[in-house]
C-alpha positions in Angstrom: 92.0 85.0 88.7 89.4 82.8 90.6 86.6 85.1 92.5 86.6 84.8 96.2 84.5 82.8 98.2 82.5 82.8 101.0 84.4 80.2 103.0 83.3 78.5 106.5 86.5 80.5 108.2 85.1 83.8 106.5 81.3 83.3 108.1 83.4 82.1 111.4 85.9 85.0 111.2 82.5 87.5 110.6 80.5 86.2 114.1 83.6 87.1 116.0 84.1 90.6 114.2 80.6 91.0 115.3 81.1 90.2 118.9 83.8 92.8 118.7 81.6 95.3 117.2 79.1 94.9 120.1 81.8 95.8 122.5 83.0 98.8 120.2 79.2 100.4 120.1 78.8 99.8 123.4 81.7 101.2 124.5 81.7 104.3 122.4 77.9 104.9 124.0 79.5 104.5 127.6 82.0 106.9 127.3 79.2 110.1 126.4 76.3 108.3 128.7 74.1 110.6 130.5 73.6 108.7 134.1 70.2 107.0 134.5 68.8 107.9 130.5 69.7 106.9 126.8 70.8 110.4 125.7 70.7 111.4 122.1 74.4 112.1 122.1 75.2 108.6 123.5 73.3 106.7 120.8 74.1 109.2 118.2 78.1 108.2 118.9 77.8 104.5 119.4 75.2 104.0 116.3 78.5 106.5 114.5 81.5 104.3 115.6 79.6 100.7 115.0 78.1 102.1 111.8 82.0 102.7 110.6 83.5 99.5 112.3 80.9 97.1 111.0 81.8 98.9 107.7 85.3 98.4 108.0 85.3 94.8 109.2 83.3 93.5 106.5 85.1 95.3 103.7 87.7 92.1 105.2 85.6 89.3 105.1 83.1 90.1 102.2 83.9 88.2 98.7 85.4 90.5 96.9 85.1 88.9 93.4 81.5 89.9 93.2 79.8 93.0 93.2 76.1 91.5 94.2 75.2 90.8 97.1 74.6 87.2 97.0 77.5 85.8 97.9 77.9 88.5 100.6 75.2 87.6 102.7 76.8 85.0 104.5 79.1 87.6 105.9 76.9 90.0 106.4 73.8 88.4 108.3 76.8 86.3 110.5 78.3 89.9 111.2 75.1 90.9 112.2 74.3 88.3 114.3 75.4 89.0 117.5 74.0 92.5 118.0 70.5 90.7 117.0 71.4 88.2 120.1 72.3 90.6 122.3 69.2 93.2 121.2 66.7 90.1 122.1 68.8 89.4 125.5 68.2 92.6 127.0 64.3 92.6 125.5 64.6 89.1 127.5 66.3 90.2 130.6 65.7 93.9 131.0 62.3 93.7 129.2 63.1 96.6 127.2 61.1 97.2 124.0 63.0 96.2 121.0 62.2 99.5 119.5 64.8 101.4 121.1 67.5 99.0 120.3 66.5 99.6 116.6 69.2 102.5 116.0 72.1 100.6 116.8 70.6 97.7 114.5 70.2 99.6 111.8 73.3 102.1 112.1 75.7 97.8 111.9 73.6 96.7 108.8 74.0 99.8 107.2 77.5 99.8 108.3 77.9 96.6 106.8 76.1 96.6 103.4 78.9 100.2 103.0 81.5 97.6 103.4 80.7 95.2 101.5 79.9 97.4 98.2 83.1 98.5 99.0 84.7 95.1 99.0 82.8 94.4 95.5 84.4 97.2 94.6 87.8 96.3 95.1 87.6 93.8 92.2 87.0 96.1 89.8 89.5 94.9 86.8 92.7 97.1 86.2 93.1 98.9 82.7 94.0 96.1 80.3 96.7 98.0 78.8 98.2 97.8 82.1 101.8 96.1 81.8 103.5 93.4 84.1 106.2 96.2 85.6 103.0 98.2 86.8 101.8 95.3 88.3 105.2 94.3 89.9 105.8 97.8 90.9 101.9 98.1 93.2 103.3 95.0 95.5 106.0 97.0 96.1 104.1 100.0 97.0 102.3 97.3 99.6 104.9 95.9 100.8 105.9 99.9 101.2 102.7 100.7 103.4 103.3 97.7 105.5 106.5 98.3 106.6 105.3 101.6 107.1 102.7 100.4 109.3 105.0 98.8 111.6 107.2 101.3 112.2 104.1 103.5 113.2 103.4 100.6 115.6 106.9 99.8 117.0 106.2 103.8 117.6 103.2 103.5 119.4 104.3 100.7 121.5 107.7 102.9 122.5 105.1 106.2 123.3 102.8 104.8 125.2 105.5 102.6 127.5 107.5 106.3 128.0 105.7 108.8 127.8 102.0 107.5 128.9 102.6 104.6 131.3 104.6 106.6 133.8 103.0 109.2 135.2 99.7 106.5 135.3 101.8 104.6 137.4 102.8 107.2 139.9 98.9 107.4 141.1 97.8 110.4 141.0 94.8 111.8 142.2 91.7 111.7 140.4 88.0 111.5 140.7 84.7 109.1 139.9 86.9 106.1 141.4 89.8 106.2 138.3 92.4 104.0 139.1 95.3 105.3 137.0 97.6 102.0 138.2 95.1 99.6 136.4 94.7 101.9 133.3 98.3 101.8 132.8 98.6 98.3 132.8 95.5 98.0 130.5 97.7 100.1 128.0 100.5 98.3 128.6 98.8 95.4 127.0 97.5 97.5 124.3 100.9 98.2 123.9 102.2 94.3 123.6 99.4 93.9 120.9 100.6 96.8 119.0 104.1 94.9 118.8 102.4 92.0 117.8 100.3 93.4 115.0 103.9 95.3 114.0 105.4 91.2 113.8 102.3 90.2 111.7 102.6 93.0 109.2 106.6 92.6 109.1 106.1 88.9 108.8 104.0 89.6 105.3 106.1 91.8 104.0 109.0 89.8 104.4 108.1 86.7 103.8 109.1 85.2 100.3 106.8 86.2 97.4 103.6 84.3 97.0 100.0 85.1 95.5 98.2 84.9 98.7 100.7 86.9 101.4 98.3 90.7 100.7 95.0 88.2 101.1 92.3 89.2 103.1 92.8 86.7 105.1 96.6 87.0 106.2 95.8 91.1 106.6 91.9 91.2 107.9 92.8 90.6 111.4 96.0 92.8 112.2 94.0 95.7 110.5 91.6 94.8 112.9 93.5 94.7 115.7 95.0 98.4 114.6 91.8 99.7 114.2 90.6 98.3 117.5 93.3 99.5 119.2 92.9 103.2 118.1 89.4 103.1 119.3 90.7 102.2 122.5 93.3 104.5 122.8 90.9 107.4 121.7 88.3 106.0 124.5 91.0 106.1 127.5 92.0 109.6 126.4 89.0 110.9 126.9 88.0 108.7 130.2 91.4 110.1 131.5 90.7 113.4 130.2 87.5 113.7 132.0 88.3 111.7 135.5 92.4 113.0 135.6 92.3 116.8 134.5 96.4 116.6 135.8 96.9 113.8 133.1 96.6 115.6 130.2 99.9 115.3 128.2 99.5 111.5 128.7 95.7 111.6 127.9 97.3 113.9 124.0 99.8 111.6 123.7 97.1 108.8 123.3 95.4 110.6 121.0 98.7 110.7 119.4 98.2 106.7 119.3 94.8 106.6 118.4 95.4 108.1 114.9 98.6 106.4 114.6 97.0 103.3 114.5 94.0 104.8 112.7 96.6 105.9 109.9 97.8 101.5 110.3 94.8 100.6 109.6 94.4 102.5 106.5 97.5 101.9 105.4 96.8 98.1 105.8 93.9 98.2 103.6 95.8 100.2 100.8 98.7 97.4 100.4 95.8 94.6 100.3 93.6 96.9 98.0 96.6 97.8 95.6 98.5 94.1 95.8 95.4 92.4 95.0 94.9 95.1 91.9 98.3 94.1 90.6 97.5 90.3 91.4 94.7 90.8 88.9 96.2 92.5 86.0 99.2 89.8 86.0 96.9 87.0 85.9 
C-alpha cells in the first residue's frame, strides 16, 4: 500500500483546522474569564481544550504512512499558523507582549506534534499472519461504528429540537443580558449540522465498496464537525447554566449532546483507524 502524502488539499484543509482551533481556545478561555485579567483558570482551560483539538485535528491530516516527522511538517507548521498570526495581531494592535501569548502557543504545537505521532502510529503493519476474513471482517466493524455514529446524531438532532429548543424559546428570564431566543436558534443550527454530519457518515457507509471510502480525507471533516459540535454544546451548557439557573434540564440535556457527539467523534476515528488496518494487511 502506497504511504500517504502530504498533498496541497491536506496543508489547505490544516490552515482552516487552525482557524477553527483559534476560535475553540478562545472560546473555551471566555467561558471561565475573570472580567478585566487573564486568570490562571482561563488559560489553564483554553491552553487544555486547544492542546486536545489541535491534537485531534492533525491526527486527520498528518501522513500517516510515516512515523517521522518530515513529511508531517507541512501539516503541522500550516496548523499552527494561524494562532502565530493572530498572537502577532494582538502584539500589533493591543501591544501586548508576546510573552503571554506563549502558553496557548505552546499548549497547539504540543497538541499537534501528540497528533501527529499518533497518526504515524496508525500505520503500524498488522500481524502478517493476519488472514483476508480478518481483514474483511474490521471494514465491517467500521462500517458498524459509523452507522452507529449516526444514529447518535439523528439522536442529538431529535433532543436538542424537543427537549432543549423549547423552553429557550419561551424567553425566560435570565441575567448578564442572555437572550435565550437567539441561543435556541444557534442550537437549532447546531442541530441541522448534526443531521448533516449523520448524511456524511451514512453516505460512507453505504456507499459501494471502494479502497478510499474510510480515508482520511472522506472522514477528517465530519469527525471534525462532531467534535466541534460537542464543544459547543458543552460551552452553551455551561453559559446557560450560569446566566439561566431556571434552564437547567435543558442546559443537562446538552451535556447529554456534548458527549454524544464526543462519543461520534471517537467512534469516527475507530472505523478510519481499523478500515485502514484491514486495507493494509489485504494489500
Amino acid at each position: 500500500m502506497k504511504k500517504d502524502s502530504t498533498s496541497t488539499a491536506k496543508v489547505g484543509f490544516s490552515v482552516v483546522l487552525g482557524v477553527t482551533a483559534v476560535f475553540v481556545m478562545f472560546l473555551a478561555g471566555a467561558v471561565t474569564e475573570v472580567p478585566g485579567k487573564n486568570s490562571i483558570r482561563e488559560i489553564v482551560t483554553s491552553c487544555l481544550v486547544g492542546a486536545l483539538y489541535f491534537g485531534f485535528c492533525q491526527f486527520w491530516v498528518a501522513p500517516r504512512g510515516s512515523r517521522g516527522f518530515g513529511a508531517k511538517w507541512p501539516t503541522l507548521v500550516a496548523m499552527i499558523l494561524p494562532l502565530l498570526c493572530v498572537l502577532v495581531l494582538i502584539f500589533l494592535v493591543e501591544t501586548r507582549s508576546l510573552v503571554s501569548g506563549l502558553p496557548w502557543l505552546v499548549s497547539g504545537c504540543l497538541g499537534s506534534l501528540v497528533g501527529a505521532m499518533i497518526a504515524g502510529r496508525v500505520s503500524t503493519q498488522p500481524r502478517l499472519e493476519s488472514p483476508p476474513t480478518s481483514a474483511l471482517d474490521r471494514q465491517r466493524n467500521g462500517r458498524r461504528f459509523l452507522l452507529v455514529g449516526v444514529a447518535i446524531l439523528v439522536g442529538v438532532s431529535l433532543l436538542v429540537v424537543v427537549g432543549v429548543t423549547p423552553p429557550l424559546m419561551a424567553d425566560p428570564p435570565c441575567i448578564h443580558g442572555f437572550r435565550a431566543h437567539g441561543v435556541a436558534v444557534t442550537l437549532g443550527v447546531f442541530a441541522a449540522l448534526n443531521l448533516l454530519v449523520a448524511v456524511m457518515l451514512a453516505f460512507v457507509a453505504l456507499r459501494p465498496r471502494t479502497r478510499d471510502r474510510y480515508s482520511t480525507g472522506t472522514l477528517g471533516a465530519p469527525a471534525v464537525l462532531a467534535l466541534l459540535l460537542a464543544f459547543f454544546y458543552a460551552m452553551v451548557s455551561v453559559i446557560i447554566r450560569s446566566d439561566c439557573p431556571t434552564l437547567g434540564t435543558a442546559s443537562v440535556l446538552l451535556v447529554v449532546c456534548a458527549v454524544s457527539d464526543l462519543v461520534t467523534a471517537v467512534l469516527i476515528t475507530a472505523a478510519s483507524v481499523v478500515a485502514y488496518r484491514a486495507l493494509k494487511a489485504s494489500g
